[in-house]
C-alpha positions in Angstrom: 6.5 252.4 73.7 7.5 252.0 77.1 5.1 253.6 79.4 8.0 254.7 82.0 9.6 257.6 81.7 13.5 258.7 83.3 12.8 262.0 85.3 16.8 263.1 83.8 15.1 264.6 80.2 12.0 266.0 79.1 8.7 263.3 78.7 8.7 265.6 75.1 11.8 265.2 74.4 11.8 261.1 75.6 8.5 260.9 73.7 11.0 262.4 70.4 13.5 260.3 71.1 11.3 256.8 71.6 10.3 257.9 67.8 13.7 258.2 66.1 14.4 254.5 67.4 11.3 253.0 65.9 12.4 254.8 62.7 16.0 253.6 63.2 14.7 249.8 64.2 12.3 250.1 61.0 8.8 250.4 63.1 7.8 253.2 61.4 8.8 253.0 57.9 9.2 256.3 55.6 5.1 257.0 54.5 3.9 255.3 57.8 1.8 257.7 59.8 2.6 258.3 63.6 -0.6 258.1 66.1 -2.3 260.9 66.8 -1.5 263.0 69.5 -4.5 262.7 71.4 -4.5 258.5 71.0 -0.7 259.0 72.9 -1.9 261.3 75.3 -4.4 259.3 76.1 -2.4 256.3 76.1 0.3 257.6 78.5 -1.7 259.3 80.4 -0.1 262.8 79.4 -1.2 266.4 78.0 -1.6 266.4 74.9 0.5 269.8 74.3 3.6 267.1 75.5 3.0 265.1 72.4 2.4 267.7 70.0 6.0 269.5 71.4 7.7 265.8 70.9 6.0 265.4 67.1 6.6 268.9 66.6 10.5 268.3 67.1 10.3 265.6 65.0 8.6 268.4 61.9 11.5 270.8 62.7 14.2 268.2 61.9 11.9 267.5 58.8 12.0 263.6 60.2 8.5 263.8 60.3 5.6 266.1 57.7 2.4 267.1 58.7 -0.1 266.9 55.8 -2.4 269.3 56.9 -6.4 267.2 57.7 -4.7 264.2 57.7 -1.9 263.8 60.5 1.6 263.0 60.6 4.2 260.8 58.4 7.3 259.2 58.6 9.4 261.7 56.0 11.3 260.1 53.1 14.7 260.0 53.7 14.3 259.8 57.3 15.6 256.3 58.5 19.2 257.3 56.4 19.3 261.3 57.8 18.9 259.4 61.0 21.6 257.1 60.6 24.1 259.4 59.7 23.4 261.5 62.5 23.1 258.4 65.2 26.4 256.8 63.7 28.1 260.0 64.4 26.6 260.9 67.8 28.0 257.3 68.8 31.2 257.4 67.3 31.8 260.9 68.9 29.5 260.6 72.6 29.4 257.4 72.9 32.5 254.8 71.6 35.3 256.9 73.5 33.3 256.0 76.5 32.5 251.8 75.8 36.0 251.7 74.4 37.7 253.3 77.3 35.2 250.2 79.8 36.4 248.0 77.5 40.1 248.8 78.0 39.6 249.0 81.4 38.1 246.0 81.7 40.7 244.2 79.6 38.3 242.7 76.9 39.3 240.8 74.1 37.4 241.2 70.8 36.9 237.7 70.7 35.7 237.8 74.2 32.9 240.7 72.8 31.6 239.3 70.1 31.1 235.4 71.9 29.3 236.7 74.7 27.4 239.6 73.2 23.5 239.4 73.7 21.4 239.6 71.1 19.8 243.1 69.8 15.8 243.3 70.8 13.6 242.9 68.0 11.1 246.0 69.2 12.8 248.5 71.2 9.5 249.7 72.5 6.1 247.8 72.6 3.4 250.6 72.1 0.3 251.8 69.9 3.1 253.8 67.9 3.9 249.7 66.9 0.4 248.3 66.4 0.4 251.4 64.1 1.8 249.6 61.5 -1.1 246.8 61.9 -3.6 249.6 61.7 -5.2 249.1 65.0 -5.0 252.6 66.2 -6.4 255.3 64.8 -4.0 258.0 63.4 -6.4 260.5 63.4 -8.5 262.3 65.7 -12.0 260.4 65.5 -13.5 263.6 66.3 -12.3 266.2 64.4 -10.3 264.6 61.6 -6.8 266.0 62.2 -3.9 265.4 64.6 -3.4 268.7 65.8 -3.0 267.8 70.0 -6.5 269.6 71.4 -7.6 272.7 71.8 -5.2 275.3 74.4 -8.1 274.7 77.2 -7.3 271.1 76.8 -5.5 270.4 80.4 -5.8 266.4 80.3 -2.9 264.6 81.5 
């Protein structure tokens, strides 16, 4: 994951959204467990509270389950809810505004597909990657869960 963050949304809500496209890009597979809050917050360098609000988005669109000891996990059915819902936010937010630079611009189809670049092969180099290699912990070596600290818990 990329450790920059754009100061126009939320660092939860960026944190939420750098999820869905390693679910989408098949990173985190349906079953794979996420890192645990406090490994990201100490990661990036941000309060832990901020990753619990972007995982706990993630529960509340059931994308994500928490299994209560043991962290959280990639739901089943996640990657196809997910596409459904990206295909349409594109087709209804986002074509009318490519298609109307492409018009504008006078592109050919042709002329698209020959010069278009190819897609990245990891959206977003992070631990929430390595997870799948097992080399961060996703649990809490402490306490045994992923629950984000305590509320006196003020690390950034």
């Amino acid at each position: 994951m990329d450790p920059q963050w754009d100061d126009s949304l939320p660092i939860y809500r960026q944190l939420r959204d750098r999820v869905v496209a390693m679910i989408l890009e098949g990173v985190l597979k349906e079953g794979d467990p996420l890192p645990s809050v406090r490994s990201v917050a100490a990661e990036f360098r941000l309060n832990p509270l901020t990753v619990l609000k972007g995982y706990q988005q993630l529960v509340d669109e059931r994308l994500v389950e928490k299994r209560r000891g043991r962290g959280m996990y990639v739901s089943d059915g996640a990657r196809r809810a997910l596409m459904t819902d990206e295909r349409q936010r594109f087709l209804q937010d986002e074509w009318p505004k490519v298609y109307a630079t492409i018009q504008r611009l006078g592109l050919s189809a042709a002329e698209l597909l020959n010069s278009g670049a190819p897609a990245p092969t990891t959206p977003y180099p992070s631990t929430l990657g390595q997870v799948q290699a097992g080399t961060v912990p996703t649990r809490d070596d402490q306490t045994g869960n992923n629950d984000g600290g305590d509320e006196n818990d003020h690390g950034h």
